[in-house]
ZAMARGU-4260 file (C-alpha; in steps of 0.2 Angstrom, whole numbers, plus 5000, padded with zeros to 4 digits):
<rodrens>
0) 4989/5112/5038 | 4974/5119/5048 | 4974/5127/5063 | 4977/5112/5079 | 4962/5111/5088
5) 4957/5104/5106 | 4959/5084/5104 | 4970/5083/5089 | 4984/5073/5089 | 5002/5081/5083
10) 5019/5075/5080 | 5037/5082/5078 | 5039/5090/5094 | 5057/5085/5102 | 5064/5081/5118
15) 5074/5099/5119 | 5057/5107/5120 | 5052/5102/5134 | 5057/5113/5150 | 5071/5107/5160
20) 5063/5099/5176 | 5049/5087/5164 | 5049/5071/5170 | 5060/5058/5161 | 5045/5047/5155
25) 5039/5064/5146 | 5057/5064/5137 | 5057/5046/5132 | 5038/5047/5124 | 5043/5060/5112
30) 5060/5052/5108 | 5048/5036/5105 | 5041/5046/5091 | 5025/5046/5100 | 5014/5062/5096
35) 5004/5076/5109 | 4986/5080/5111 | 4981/5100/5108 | 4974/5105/5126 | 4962/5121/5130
40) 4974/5135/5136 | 4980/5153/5131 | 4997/5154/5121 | 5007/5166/5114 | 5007/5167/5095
45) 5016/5153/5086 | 5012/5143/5100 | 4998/5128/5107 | 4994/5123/5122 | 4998/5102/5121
50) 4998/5089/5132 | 5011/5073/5135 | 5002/5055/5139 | 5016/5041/5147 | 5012/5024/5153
55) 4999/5027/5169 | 4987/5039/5172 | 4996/5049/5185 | 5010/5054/5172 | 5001/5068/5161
60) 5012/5084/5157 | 5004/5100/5151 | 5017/5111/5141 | 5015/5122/5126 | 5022/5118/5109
65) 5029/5127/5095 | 5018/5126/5079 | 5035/5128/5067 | 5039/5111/5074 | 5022/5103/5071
70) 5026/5086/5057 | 5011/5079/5056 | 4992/5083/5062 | 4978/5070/5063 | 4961/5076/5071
75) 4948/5064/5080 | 4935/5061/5067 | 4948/5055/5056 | 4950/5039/5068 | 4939/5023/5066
80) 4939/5005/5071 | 4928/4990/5066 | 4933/4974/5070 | 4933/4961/5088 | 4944/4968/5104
85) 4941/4962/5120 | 4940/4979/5126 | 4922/4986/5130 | 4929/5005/5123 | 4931/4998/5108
90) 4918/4989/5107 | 4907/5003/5110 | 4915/5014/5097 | 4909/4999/5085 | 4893/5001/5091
95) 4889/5018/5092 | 4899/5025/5074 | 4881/5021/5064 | 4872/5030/5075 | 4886/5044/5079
100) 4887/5045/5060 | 4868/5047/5056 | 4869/5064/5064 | 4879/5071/5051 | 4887/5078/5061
105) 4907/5078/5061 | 4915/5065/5078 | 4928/5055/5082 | 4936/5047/5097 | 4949/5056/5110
110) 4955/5049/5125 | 4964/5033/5126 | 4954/5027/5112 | 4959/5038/5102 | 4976/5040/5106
115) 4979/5018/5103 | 4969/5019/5087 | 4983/5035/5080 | 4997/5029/5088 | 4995/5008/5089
120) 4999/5009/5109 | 4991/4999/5120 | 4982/5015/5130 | 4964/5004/5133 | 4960/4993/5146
125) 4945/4984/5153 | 4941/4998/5164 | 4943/5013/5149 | 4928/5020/5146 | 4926/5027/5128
130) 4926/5050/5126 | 4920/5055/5110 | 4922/5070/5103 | 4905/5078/5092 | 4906/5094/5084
135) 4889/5103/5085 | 4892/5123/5075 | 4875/5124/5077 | 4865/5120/5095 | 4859/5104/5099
140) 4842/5104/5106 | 4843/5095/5122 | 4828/5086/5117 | 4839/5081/5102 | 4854/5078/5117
145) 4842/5068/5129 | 4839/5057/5113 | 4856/5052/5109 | 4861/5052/5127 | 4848/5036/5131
150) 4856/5026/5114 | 4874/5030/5120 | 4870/5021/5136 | 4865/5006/5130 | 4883/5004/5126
155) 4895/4990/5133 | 4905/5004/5143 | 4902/5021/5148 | 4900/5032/5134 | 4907/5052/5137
160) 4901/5064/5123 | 4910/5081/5121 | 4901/5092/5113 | 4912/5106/5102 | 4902/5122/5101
165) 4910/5140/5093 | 4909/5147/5111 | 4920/5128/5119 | 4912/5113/5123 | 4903/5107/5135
170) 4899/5086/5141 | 4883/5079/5130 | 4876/5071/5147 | 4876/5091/5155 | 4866/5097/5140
175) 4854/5080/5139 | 4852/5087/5160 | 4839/5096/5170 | 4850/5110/5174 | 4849/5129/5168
180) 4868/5132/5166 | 4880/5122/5162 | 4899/5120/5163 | 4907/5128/5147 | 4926/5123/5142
185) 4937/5136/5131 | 4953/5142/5130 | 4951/5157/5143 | 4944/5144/5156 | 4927/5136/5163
190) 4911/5142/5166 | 4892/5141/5168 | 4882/5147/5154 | 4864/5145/5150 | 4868/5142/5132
195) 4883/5135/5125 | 4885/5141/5108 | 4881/5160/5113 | 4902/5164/5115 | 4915/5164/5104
200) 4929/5153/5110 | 4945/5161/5112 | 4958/5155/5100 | 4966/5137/5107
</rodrens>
């Protein structure tokens, strides 16, 4: 099993792991069987940094998980979808995978997106907009990032590209930007940087 990164999906982690005051929706999702999503944050060895999706946006439950309990591991770019929904999200993700997939480079979705097409709950809706998750080892010119950033928004719904770097990651429509610095996601925190694939990003 690799090492979780930011975004992936995992499973096995029980209701006795979570700290004594988590809400009792957090409790029931993991007794449901329903997996976490690996977040940016410092942990001790053995452990990651995970979080908890319930029914609504306002219940989201940051905790750390041990990776001894870890079942089952399933990254973004191992999630795809073709077929007629109703929802603009998923009808993006239709859209865009030819394109996304021309790049060569490695993508999936996260988000609520994501997390339905992994788990088969119903997380999208007509407002969800679709987060996708690219990984760029090498930098992306923002030429290069201007130019995808124009297709993406032809979509049927707002279309937000993160882009992994070795240093964190930082939002597609930053880079494709006007501005000098922009803000860099990693384990140790955010911050502006002229050039997001300068740092190493500390282990997740």
């Amino acid at each position: 099993m690799n090492a979780p990164q930011p975004h992936d999906l995992l499973w096995g982690m029980p209701p006795a792991a979570l700290p004594a005051d988590a809400p009792a929706w957090a409790r029931q999702v993991l007794a449901a069987g329903q997996p976490v999503v690996v977040r940016r944050a410092v942990c001790a060895e053995g452990w990651v940094a995970v979080g908890l999706r319930g029914a609504g946006r306002e219940q989201r439950l940051g905790v750390q998980m041990p990776l001894a309990d870890i079942a089952r591991q399933l990254s973004p770019e191992a999630l795809r979808w073709q077929g007629d929904s109703p929802w603009a999200a998923l009808q993006a993700l239709a859209s865009v995978a030819p394109v996304l997939d021309a790049s060569g480079l490695a993508w999936g979705p996260t988000g609520s997106v994501g997390y339905q097409l992994a788990t088969g709950v119903g997380a999208v809706h007509a407002a969800s907009d679709l987060d996708v998750l690219l990984r760029t080892p090498q930098p992306l010119a923002r030429a290069k990032a201007r130019e995808l950033l124009d297709i993406l928004d032809c979509g049927p719904c707002r279309i937000d590209v993160q882009l992994q770097t070795p240093a964190g990651a930082v939002a597609l429509r930053e880079w494709a930007g006007m501005a000098r610095r922009v803000l860099l996601k990693s384990a140790s925190g955010a911050q502006l940087v002229a050039d997001p694939w300068a740092l190493l990003e500390c282990a997740a």
